[in-house]
C-alpha positions as CSV (number, residue, x, y, z in Angstrom):
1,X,88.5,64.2,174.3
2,X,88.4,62.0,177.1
3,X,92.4,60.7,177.7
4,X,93.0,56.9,176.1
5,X,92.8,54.3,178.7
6,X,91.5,56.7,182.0
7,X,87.5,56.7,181.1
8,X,87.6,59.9,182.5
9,X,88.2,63.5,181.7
10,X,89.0,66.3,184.3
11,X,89.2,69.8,182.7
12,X,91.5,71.2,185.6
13,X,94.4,68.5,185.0
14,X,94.4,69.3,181.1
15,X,97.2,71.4,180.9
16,X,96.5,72.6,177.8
17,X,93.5,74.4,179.9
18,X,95.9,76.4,181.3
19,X,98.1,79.5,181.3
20,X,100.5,81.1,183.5
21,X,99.2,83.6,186.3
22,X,100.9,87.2,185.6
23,X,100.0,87.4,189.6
24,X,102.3,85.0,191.2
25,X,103.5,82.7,188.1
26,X,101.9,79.6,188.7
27,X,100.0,77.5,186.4
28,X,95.8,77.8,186.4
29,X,93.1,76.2,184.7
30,X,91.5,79.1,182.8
31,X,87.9,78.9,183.2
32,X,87.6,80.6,179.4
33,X,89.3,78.4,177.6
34,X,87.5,75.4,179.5
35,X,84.2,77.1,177.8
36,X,85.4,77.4,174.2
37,X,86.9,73.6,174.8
38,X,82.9,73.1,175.4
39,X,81.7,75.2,172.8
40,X,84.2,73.4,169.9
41,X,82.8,69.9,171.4
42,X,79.3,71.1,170.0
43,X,80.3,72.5,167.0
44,X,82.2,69.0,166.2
45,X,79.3,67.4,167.3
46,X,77.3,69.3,164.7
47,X,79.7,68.4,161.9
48,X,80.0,65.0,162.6
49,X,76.7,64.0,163.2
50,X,75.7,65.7,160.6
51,X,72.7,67.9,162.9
52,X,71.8,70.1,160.2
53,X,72.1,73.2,162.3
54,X,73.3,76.1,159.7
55,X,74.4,78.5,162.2
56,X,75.1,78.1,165.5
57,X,75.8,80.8,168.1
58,X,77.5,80.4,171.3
59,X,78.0,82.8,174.2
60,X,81.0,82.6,177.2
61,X,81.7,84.9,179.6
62,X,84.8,86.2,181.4
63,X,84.8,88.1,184.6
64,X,86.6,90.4,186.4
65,X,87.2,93.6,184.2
66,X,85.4,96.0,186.2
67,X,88.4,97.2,187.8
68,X,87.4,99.6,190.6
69,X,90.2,97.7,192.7
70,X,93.8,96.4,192.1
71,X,93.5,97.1,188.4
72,X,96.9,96.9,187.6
73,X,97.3,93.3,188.6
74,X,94.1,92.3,187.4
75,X,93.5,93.6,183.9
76,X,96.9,92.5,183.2
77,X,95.3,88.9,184.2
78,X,92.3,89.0,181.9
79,X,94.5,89.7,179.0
80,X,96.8,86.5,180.0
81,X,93.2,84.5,179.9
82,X,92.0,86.2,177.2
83,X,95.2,85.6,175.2
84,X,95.4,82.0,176.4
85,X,92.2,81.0,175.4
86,X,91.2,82.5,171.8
87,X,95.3,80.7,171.2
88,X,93.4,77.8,172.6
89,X,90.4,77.7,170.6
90,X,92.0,78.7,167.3
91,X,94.2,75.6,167.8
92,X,91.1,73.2,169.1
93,X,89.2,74.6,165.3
94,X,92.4,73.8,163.4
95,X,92.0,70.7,164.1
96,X,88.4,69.4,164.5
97,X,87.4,65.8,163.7
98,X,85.4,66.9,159.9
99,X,88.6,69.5,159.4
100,X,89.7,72.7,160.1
101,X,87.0,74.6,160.8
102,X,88.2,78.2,161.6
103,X,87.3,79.8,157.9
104,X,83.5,79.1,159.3
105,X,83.9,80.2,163.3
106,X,84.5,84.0,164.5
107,X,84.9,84.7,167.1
108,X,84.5,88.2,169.1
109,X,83.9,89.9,172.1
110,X,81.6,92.6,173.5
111,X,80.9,94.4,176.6
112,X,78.4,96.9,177.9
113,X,81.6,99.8,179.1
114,X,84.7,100.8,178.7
115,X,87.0,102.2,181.3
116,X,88.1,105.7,182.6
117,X,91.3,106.9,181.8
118,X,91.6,109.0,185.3
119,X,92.4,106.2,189.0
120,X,90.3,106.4,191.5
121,X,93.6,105.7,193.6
122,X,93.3,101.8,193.1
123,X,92.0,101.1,189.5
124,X,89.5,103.2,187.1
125,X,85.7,103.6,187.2
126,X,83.0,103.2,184.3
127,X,83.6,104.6,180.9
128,X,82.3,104.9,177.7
129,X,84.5,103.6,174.1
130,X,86.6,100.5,173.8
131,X,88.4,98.6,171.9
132,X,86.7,94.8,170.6
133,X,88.8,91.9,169.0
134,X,87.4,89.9,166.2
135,X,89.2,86.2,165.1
136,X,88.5,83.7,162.6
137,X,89.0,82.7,158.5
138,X,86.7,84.8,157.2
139,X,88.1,87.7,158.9
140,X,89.9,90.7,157.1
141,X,92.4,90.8,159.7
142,X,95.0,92.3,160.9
143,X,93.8,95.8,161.1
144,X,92.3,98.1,163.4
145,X,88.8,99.1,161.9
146,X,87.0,102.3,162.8
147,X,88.7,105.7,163.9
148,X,91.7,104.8,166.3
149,X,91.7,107.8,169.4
150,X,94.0,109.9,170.3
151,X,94.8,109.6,173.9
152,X,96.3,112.5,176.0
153,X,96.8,113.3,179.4
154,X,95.0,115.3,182.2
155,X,96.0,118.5,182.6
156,X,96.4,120.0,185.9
157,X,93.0,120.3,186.4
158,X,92.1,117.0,185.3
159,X,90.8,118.0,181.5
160,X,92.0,116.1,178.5
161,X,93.2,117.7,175.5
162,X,91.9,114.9,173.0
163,X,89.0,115.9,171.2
164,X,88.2,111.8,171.7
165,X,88.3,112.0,175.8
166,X,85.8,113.2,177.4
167,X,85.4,114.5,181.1
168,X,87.5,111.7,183.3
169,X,89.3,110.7,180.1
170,X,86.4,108.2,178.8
171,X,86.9,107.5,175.2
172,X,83.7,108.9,172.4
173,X,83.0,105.7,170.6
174,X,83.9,106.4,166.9
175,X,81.8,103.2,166.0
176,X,78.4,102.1,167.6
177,X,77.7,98.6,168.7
178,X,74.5,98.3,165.9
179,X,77.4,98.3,163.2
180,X,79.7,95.6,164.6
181,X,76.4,93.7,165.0
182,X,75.1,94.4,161.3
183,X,78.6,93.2,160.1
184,X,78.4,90.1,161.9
185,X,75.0,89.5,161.6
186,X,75.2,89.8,157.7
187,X,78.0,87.5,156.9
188,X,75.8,84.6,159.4
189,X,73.5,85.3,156.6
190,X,70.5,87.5,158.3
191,X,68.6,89.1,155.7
192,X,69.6,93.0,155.9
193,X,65.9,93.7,155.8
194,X,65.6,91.6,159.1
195,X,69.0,93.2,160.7
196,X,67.0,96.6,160.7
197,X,64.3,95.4,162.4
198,X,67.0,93.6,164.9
199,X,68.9,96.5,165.3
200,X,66.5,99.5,166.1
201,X,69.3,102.4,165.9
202,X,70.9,101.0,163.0
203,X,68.9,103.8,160.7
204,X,71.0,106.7,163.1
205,X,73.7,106.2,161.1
206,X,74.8,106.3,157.4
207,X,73.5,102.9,155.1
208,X,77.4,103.0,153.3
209,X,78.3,102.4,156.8
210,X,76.6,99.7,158.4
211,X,79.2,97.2,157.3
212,X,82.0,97.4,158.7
213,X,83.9,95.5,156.1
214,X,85.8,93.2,159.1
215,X,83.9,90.2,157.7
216,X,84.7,88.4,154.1
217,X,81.1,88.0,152.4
């Protein structure tokens, strides 16, 4: 919303756009939140103006996770900005102009890798498995779906004892990406039929399985 009075709106003097650095503890704008402040403008927008768009989708991005360097510091400031900004946009859906609206938005993130588990002296290099967060209404929440790893250490030679490490300590997915898709794709209403055709591995893996139950139907 643009402030009463100003006729004007800058994104990096909303403070409500920002969250506190874990790097040197000042206050930033964070540029993930200022895209889900966009992305709950449209959906408004298609509320109030009644659009008649069903289902919209919206991607955002945040950078900086592939932590070859100063990994410490910085993962620890993606989770800040992470945090920060799904808080953010849970609030902004809470309390949209046609309603709350969060029973109707979820929200979730992907990425193409993981993350070793062994430094390369200044961070961690390319892995395999990871972890993905799901938020919204019409989530079953508040538990951790799929089969949680067990993580060990290297032995002296660098070998991990878990049986779901592999090599530099790179987590074996217990999940595949074509079943969080199916799930999500199905309760945006995709016909399953058309989900198979969408998802070209999905038929790899056992048809009691493709949902992933995360998702009230």
């Amino acid at each position: 919303a643009t402030p009463s009075g100003t006729g004007s709106y800058n994104v990096y003097a909303d403070d409500l756009l920002k969250y506190t650095s874990v790097i040197d503890g000042t206050r930033k704008t964070n540029p993930l939140a200022v895209q889900l402040q966009m992305v709950a403008r449209l959906i408004a927008t298609n509320s109030t103006a009644n659009l008649g768009m069903s289902r919209q989708f919206f991607t955002v991005n945040l950078s900086g996770f592939d932590s070859h360097d100063d990994q410490i510091l910085e993962h620890g400031e993606r989770m800040v900005q992470l945090n920060h900004a799904m808080t953010y946009f849970d609030t902004a859906l809470g309390g949209m102009p046609a309603g709350d609206l969060r029973s109707q938005v979820t929200t979730f993130t992907i990425s193409e890798f993981g993350r070793t588990f062994t430094s390369n002296g200044d961070g961690s290099d390319h892995g395999w498995g990871g972890h993905h967060l799901i938020m919204g209404g019409a989530v079953n929440g508040t538990e951790v779906y799929g089969t949680f790893p067990t993580y060990s250490s290297a032995d002296s030679h660098g070998v991990f004892s878990s049986p779901d490490q592999i090599e530099n300590g790179a987590l074996i997915p217990s999940t595949s990406v074509d079943q969080y898709a199916y799930t999500l794709g199905k309760w945006m209403g995709v016909n399953p039929s058309d989900l198979s055709a969408i998802l070209p591995n999905l038929n790899r893996f056992d048809s009691s399985l493709h949902n992933l139950g995360f998702m009230n139907t």
